[in-house]
KOLGUKE-64244 format. One record per atom (N, C-alpha, C): residue in one letter; z, x, y. Coordinates in steps of 0.05 Angstrom, whole numbers, plus 32768, in hexadecimal, padded with zeros to 4 digits. Example, Ala and Ser with C-alpha at 12.3 -4.5 7.8 and 13.67 -1.06 7.14 Angstrom:
! KOLGUKE-64244
A809C81087F8E
A809C80F67FA6
A809C81087FBE
S808E81017FD3
S808F81117FEB
S809D81028001
***
This chain:
! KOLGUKE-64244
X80647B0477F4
X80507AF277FE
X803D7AE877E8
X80327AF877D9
X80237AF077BD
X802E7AE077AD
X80477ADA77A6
X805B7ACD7799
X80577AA777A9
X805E7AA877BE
X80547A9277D0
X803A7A8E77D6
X802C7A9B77D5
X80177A9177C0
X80057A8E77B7
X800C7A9977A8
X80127A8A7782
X80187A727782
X80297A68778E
X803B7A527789
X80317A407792
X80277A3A77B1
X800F7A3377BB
X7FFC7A2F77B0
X7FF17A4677AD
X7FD17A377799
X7FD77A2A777F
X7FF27A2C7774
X7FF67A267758
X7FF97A077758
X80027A00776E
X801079DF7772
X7FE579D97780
X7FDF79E0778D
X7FC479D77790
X7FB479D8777B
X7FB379E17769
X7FA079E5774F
X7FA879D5773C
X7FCC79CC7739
X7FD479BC772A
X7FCA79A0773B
X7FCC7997774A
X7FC7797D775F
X7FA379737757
X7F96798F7763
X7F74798C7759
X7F6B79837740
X7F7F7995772C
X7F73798C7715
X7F7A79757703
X7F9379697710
X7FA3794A7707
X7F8379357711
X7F767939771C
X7F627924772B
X7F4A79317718
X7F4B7950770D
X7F2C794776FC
X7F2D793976DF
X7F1A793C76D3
X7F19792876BA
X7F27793476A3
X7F407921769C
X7F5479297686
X7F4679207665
X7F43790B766B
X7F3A7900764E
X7F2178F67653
X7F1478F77643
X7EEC78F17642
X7EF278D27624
X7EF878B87626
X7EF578A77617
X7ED678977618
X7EC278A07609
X7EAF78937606
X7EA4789E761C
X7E9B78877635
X7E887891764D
X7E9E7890765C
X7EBA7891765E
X7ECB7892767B
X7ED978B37674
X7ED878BB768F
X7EF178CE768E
X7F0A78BC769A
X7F2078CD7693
X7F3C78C676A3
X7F3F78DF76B2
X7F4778D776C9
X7F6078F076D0
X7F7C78F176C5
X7F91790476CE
X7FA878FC76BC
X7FB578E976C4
X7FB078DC76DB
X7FCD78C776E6
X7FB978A976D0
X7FA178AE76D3
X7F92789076BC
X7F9E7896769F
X7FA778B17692
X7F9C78BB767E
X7FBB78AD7676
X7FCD78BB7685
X7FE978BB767B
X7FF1789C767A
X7FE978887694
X7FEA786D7691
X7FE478607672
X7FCA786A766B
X7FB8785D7659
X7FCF7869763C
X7FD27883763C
X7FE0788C762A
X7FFF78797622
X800C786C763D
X802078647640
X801B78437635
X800E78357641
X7FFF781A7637
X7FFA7818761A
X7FEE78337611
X7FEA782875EF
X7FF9783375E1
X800F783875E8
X8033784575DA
X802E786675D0
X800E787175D6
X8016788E75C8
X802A789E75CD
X8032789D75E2
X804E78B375ED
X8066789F75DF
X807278B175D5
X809678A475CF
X80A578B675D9
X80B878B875D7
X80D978C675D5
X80E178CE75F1
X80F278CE75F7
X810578C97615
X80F878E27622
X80F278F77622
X80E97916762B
X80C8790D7635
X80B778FE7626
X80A978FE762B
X809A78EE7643
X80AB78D5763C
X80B078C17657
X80BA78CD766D
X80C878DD766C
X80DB78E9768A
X80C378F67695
X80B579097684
X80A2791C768E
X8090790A7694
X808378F7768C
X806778E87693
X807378DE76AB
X808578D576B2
X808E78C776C4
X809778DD76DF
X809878F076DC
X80A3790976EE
X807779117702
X805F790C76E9
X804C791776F1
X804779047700
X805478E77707
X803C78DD771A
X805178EC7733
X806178F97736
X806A78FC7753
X8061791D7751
X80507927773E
X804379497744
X80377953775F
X802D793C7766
X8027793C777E
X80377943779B
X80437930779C
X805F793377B0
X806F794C77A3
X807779597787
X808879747785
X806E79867795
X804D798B778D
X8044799777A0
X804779A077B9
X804B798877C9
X8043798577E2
X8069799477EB
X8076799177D6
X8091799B77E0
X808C79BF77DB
X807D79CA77D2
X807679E177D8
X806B79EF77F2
X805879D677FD
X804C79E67815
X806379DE7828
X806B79C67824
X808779C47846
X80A079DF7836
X80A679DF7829
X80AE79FC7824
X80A77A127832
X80957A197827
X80827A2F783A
X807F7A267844
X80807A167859
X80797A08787C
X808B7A0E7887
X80A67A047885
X80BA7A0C7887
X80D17A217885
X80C67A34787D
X80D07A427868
X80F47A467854
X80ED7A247848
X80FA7A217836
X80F57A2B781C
X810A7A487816
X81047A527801
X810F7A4277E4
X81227A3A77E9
X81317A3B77C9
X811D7A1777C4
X81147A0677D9
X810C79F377CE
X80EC79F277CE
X80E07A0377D3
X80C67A0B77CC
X80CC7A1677BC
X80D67A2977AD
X80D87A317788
X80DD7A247776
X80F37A09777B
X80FB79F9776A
X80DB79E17767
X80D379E17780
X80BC79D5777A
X80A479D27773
X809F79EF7774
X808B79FE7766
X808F7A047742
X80AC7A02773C
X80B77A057720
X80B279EC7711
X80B079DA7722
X80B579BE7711
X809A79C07714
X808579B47727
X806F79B3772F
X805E79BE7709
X806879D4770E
X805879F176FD
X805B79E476DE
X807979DB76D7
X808879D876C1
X807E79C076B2
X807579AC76C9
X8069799276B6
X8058799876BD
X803F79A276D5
X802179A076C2
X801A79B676A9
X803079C476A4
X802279DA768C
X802B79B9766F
X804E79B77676
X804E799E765C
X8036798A7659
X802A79867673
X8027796C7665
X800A796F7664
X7FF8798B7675
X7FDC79867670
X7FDA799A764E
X7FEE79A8764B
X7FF179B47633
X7FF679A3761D
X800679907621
X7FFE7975760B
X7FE779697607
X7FD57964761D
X7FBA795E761F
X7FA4796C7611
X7FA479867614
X7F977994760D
X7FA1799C75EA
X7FB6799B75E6
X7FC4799D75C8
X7FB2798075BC
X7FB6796675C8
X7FAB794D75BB
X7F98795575B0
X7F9179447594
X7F75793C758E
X7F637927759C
X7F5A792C75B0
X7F47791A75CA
X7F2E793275D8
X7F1B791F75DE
X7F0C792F75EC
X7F1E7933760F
X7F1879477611
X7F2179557632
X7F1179597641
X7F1679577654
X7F04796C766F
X7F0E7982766A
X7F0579897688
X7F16799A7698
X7F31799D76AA
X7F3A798876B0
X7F54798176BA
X7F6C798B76AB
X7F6D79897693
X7F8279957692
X7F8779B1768A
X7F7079C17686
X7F6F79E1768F
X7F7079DF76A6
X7F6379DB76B4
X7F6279E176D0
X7F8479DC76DD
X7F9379CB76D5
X7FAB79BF76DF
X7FC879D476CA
X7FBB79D976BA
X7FCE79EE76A2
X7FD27A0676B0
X7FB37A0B76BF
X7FB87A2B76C8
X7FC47A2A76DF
X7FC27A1876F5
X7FD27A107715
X7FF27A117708
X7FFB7A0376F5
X80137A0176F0
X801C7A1F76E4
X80117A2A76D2
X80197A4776CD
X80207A5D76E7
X80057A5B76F6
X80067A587715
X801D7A5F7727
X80247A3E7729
X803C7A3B7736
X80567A487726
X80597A487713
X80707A4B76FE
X80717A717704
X80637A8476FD
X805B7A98770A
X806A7AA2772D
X80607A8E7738
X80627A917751
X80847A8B7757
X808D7A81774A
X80A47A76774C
X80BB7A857743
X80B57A92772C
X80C07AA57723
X80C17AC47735
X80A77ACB773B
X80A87ADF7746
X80B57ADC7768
X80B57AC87772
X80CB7AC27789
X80E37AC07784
X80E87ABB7770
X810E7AB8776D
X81177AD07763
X81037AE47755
X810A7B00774B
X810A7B087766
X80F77B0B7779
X81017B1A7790
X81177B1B77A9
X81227AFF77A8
X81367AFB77AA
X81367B0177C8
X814B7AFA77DE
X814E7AF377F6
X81607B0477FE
X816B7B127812
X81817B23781B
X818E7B117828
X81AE7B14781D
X81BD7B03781E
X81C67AFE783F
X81D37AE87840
X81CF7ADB7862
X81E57AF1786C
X81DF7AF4788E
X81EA7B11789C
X81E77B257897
X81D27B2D787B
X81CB7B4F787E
X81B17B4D7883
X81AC7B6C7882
X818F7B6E7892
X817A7B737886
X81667B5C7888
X81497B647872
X81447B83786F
X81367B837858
X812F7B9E7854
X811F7BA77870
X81237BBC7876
X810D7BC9788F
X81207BC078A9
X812B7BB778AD
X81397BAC78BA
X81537BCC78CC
X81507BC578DE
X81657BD878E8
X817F7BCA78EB
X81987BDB78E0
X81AD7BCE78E9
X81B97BCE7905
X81B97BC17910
X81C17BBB7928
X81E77BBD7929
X81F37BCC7938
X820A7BC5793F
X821A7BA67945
X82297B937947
X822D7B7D794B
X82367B80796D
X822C7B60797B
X82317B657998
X824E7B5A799F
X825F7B6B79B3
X826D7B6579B5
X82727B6779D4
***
């Protein structure tokens, strides 16, 4: 249950902190979806990896929200995969932010640690792993089959 979340709060902390202030230029802040645009408009990002990723964070949102219908549902294997990715690009890309030479907020700590977070959480759910279909959860009594 701690594992879920984790994973949970990790995709909400990553989501919160994409909306606080990424870059401080003069008197504006950006958040990251202004920051990464602005970044994209004056050619600083190059090479094919980096485009895929900038282009993967404006949908961070929607991999979030695929965490809680996961846990809503209790869809395991696609609430981990979505908590993995979720986790995986806000540590890249607010960890590039924070690597830059630019003034920062707080957004992208705040969004580094949700993604560690989730990444965490994600891990420690797939280590614990699921009892395979037709046997019986732990605690579980075995029942005879009906016949």
């Amino acid at each position: 249950m701690a594992a879920k979340a984790a994973m949970l709060a990790g995709a909400g902390v990553v989501v919160t902190g994409s909306f606080l202030g990424w870059v401080i230029s003069g008197t504006v802040t950006r958040d990251s979806y202004a920051t990464i645009r602005s970044a994209r408009n004056l050619g600083v990002v190059g090479g094919t990896f980096w485009e895929v990723l900038l282009s993967v964070w404006f949908a961070v949102p929607l991999l979030a929200a695929g965490v809680v219908v996961g846990l809503a549902f209790a869809r395991r294997r696609p609430m981990i995969a979505s908590a993995a990715i979720t986790g995986s690009t806000a540590v890249a890309v607010s960890g590039a932010v924070l690597a830059a030479p630019v003034d920062h907020g707080a957004g992208p700590a705040v969004t580094l640690t949700g993604g560690a977070l989730a990444i965490l959480g994600a891990v420690a759910e797939s280590a614990c792993g699921a009892p395979a279909r037709g046997s019986p959860a732990p605690g579980d009594r075995h029942l005879p089959p009906h016949e």
